[in-house]
N, C-alpha and C positions, 0 to 999 in steps of 0.2 A: 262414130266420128269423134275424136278428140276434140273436148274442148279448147277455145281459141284463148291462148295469154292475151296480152295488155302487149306486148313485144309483137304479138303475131297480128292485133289489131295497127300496130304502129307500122308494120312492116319493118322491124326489125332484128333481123335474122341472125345475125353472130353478138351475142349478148355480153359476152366476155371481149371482143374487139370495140364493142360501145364502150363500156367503162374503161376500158385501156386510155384510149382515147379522149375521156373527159377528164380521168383523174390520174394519169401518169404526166406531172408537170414537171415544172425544170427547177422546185420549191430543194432547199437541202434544209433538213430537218432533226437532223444527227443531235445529241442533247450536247454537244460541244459545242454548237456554238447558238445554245439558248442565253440568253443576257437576262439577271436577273429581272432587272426593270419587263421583261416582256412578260412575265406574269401577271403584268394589268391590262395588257392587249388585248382586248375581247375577242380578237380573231385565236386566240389561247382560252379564251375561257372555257370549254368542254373538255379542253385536255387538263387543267389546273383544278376542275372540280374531279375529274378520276382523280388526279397526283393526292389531290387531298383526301381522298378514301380509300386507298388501297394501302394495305401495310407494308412498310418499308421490309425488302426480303422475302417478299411471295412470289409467290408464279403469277403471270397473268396472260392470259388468252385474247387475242382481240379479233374479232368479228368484220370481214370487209375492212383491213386495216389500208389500204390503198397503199401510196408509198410512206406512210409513216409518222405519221402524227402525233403517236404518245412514246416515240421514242427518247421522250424527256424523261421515261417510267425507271430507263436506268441509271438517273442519278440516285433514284433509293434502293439501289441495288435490287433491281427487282428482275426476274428472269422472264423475257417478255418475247411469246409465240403471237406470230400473224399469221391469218388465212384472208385469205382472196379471190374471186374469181379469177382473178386476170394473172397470169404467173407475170407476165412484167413490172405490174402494182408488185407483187411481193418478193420480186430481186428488186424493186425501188426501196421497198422496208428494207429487208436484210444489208443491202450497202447502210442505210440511213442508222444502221446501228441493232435492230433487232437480231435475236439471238438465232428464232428460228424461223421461216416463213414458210407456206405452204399454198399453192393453188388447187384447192378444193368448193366443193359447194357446199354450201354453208347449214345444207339441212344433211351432209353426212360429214363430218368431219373425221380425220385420219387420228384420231386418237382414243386411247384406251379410256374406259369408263375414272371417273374420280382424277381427272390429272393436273384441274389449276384451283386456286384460291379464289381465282376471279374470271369472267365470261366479261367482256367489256367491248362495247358498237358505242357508237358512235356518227350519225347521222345513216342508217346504215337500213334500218327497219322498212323506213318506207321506201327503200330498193328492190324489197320481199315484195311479191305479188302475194294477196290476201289469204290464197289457198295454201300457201308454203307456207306462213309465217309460226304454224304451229308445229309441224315438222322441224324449225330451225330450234324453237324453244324447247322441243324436248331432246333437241343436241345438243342445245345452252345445260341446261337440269343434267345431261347423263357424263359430261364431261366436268361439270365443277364434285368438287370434292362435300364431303359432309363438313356443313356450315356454311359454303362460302356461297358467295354473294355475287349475283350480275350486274352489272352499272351499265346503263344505256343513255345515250343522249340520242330522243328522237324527233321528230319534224313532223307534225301533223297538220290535218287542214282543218279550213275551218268552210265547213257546207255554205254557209250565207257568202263566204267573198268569193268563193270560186265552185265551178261549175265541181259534179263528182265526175265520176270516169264513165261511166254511162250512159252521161248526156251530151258526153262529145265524137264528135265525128273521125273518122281517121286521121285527117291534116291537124284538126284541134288537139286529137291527143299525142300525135309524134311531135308537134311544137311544142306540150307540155312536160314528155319524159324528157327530150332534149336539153331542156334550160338546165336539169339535173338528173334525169336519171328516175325520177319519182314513177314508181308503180304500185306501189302498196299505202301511200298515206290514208293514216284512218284519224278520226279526233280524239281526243286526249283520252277517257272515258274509255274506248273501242281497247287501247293499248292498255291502261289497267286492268281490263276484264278480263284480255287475254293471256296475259300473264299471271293471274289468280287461278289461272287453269293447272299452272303448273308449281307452280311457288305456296305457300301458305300465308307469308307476308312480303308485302308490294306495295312501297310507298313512292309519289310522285310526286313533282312540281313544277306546276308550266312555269318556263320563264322565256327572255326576248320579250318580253312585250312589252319595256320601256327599252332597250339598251342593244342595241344591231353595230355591226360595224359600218363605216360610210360606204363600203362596195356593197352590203347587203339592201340596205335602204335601197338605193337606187335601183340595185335587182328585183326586190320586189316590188316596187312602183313599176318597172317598165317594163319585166316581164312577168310578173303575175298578176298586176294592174292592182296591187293595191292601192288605199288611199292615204296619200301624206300630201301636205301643203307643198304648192309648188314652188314661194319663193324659200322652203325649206329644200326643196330637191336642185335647184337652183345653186343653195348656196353650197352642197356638197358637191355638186359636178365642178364648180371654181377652183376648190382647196386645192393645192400642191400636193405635193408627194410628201413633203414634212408634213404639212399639215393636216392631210388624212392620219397621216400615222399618231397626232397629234390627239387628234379626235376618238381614233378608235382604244388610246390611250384611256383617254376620260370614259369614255365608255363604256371600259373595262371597267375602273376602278369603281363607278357606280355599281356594276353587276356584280363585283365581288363583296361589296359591303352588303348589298342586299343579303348574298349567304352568309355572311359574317353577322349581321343580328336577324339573321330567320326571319325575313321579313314576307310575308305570302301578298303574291302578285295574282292580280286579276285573270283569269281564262285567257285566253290567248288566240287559240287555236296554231301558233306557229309550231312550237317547242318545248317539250318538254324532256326535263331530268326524270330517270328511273331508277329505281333499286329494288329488288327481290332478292329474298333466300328461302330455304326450307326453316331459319331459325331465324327468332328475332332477331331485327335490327338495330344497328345502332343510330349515331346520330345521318340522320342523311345527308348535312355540311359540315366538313372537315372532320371525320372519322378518328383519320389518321393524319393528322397535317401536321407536318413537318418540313420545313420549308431552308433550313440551315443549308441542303446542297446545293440551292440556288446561287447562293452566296460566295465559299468557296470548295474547293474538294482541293485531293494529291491531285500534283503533275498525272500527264497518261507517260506513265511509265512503257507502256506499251510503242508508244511513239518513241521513246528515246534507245529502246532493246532495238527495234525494227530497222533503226537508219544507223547507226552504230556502225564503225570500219572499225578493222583491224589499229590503221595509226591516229586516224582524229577521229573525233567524235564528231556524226553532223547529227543538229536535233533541229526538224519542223516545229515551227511554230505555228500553223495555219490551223492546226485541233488542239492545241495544248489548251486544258483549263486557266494556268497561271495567265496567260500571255491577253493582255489587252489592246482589243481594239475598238480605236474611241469610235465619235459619229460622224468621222469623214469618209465611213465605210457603209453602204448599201448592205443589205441582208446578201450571202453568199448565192448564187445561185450555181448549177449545174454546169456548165460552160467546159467541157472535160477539160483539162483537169477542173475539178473542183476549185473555183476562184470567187473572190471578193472585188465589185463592181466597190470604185473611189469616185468622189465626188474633184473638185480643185488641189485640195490639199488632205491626208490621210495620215494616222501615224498608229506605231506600234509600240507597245510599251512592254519589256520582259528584262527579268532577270537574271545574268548570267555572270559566271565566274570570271571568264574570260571569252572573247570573240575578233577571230581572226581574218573572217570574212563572211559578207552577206550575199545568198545566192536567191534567185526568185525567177520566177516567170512572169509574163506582163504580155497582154495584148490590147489594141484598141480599136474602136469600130468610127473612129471621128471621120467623119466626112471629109472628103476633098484633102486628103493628108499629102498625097506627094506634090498637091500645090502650095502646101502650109503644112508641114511637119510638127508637130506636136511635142514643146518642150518636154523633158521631164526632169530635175532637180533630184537627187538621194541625200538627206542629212540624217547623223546620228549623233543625237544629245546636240543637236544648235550647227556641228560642224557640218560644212557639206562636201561626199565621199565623191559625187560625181554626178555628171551633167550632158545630158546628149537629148536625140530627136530623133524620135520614132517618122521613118515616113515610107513605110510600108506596113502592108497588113500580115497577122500571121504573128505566132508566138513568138518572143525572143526570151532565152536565157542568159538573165545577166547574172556577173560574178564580178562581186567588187570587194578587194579586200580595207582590210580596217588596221592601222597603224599599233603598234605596241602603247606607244602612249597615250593615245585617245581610249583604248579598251583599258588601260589602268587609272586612267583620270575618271574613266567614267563609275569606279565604284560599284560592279556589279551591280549598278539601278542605267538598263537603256532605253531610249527612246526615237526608231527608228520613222523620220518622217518623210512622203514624199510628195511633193508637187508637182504640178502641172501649171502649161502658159496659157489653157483654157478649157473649159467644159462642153458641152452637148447635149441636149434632149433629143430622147432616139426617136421618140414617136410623139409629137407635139400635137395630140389631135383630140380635139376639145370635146371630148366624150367619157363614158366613165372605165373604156378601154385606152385611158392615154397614159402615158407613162414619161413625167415631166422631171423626171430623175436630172440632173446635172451631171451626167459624168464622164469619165478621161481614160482611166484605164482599168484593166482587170488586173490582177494580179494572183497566182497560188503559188504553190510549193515553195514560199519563204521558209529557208533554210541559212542556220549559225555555223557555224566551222568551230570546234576547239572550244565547244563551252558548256555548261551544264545548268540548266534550266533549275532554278532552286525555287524551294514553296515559299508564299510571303507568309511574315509573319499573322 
């Protein structure tokens, strides 16, 4: 009789429709629209410690890539293959920017012996049930090339604060793979050892054990019962939406100086960083860091070949690197088209020769609209181009053109702003699933008529 998994003790049965399902979100993660500043965001920090060890212009391979997460890897020009169990996670990478995805299992992978630089997971290990986890690693060892190097960020337990997998019952242990998925976590120790099976040199470092993001805190206090102060868990259920973001800011920035002077943090048992090779190592914080594309790169060229006519030129702004959009814009989400959630007022800042007219998409979800229609105002550079009320639901394409002499006054420097007569919180619900965002409308497919997107100096 077959032995029983951790999924067959759970009672559950389609493994690849779990993880679709936990980790197919509505997140866009595309490296166009990473903002410098978000490399002190701790909820980045696992992707910014790969960016800063892989060399600029390698191949790299990622492990359980979900919908896409280190697709920040191609601002270093780096050519970047996903695998996944779930083929839906990896048409969510492959939109998100990766070059190439693949739904396979992860203890055979579709590829010929020697073919990246780097093997790279990322919370991903303790997803392995214990018996497979060495089968994955000698798919890790038979697909890197001679020299290179695996980088893992993995999640372990710690025996004293929670029960192991043996001493729970059915309902205890499908409550526990649920919160994430966890079947394989082992303690820090366990993961070293078994990677010295296959590698020669294997160096680690637990970290998270000063510096969580404020949605993690509270995960682990309320579903895995850690212990933290409760007028501390208190005061992060209160913060806003700025000011989580605010928080996980600072949070970041302490956990990056930590790698920044090598500073060794106490046992954990949460997290730790990995790195193996067959050849010595190098440094294990910032390898390779190089941080300049953060900052700026070329226009996407690609964007402006793509939407191109025969008589005018039209060029998206909605991925363009040049093009700035300040903080009256929410992180983009999935909303097809691909759109940017505004708060009261929003604006856009870009370059162009000339612009004949501005064309966009917009939708709102404001409550009670055809009782109270929802202003919305368009200005460019201070003047304003047009003014109406949304009071229906459902996409509208607006097209509003721009005067000869307002696009020559304005000197090839614009600034496209929009407002609104009021805002909304979608889900006001005092828990640490609320979502107390302010906002008015969505908008994509911002689109210029008749202009050419120049690089700033």
């Amino acid at each position: 009789m077959p032995k029983q998994t951790l999924y067959d003790r759970a009672g559950i049965a389609d493994v690849a429709e779990f993880y679709r399902t936990k980790f197919v979100s509505d997140e866009v993660l595309d490296n166009r629209y990473f903002k410098a500043l978000d490399r002190f965001d701790i909820r980045f920090a696992r992707t910014m410690w790969v960016y800063d060890n892989v060399r600029a212009g390698s191949s790299v391979l990622e492990l359980g890539c979900g919908v896409g997460m280190l697709a920040l890897m191609k601002r270093k020009g780096i050519t970047l293959t996903g695998v996944d169990l779930s083929a839906d996670c990896a048409l969510a990478a492959r939109r998100n920017g990766y070059d190439a995805t693949f739904a396979a299992e992860l203890s055979r992978l579709p590829f010929p012996p020697a073919s990246f630089d780097y093997v790279v997971s990322l919370d991903v290990l303790g997803h392995v049930e214990a018996e497979a986890k060495d089968a994955v690693l000698a798919e890790v060892k038979r697909v890197l090339r001679p020299g290179g190097v695996t980088l893992h960020g993995i999640e372990c337990t710690d025996q004293t604060a929670r029960k192991v997998y043996e001493e729970m019952n059915a309902e205890e242990l499908r409550r526990f793979i649920e919160i994430d998925g966890h079947v394989g976590l082992e303690e820090e120790q366990e993961h070293a050892a078994r990677f010295r099976k296959f590698f020669a040199h294997v160096a680690w470092e637990p970290r998270y054990t000063l510096c969580l993001s404020s949605e993690e805190f509270l995960k682990q206090a309320d579903q895995y019962g850690l212990p933290f102060e409760d007028d501390f868990l208190d005061y992060l259920r209160g913060l806003s939406f700025k000011e989580r973001r605010a928080f996980d800011i600072a949070m970041g920035y302490v956990f990056g100086k930590i790698s920044d002077l090598n500073l060794e943090l106490p046992k954990s048992g949460l997290y730790v960083f990995l790195k193996a090779s067959a050849a010595p190592l190098g440094p294990f914080y910032n390898e390779h860091r190089d941080r300049r594309a953060l900052f700026s790169a070329e226009p996407d060229r690609s964007v402006l070949s793509a939407t191109a006519t025969a008589e005018d030129e039209l060029v998206c702004l909605d991925r363009n690197l040049e093009v700035r959009f300040d903080d009256g814009w929410f992180e983009p989400n999935t909303l097809p088209p691909i759109a940017r959630w505004m708060g009261q007022r929003a604006g856009v800042k870009f370059r162009a020769a000339k612009v004949s007219e501005i064309r966009l998409d917009l939708t709102t979800h404001m409550p009670d609209l055809h009782a109270r229609p929802l202003g919305v105002e368009l200005f460019l550079n201070g003047e304003r181009l047009c003014a109406f009320s949304l009071w229906r639901y459902g996409w509208l394409e607006l097209r509003v053109p721009v005067s000869e002499d307002l696009s020559e006054l304005a000197n090839a420097e614009f600034e496209l702003e929009l407002r609104t007569d009021r805002t909304w919180q979608s889900r006001p619900v005092a828990d640490e699933t609320r979502d107390d965002r302010e906002l008015s409308i969505a908008v994509c497919n911002l689109v210029i008529q008749r202009s050419e997107v120049e690089v700033r100096d």
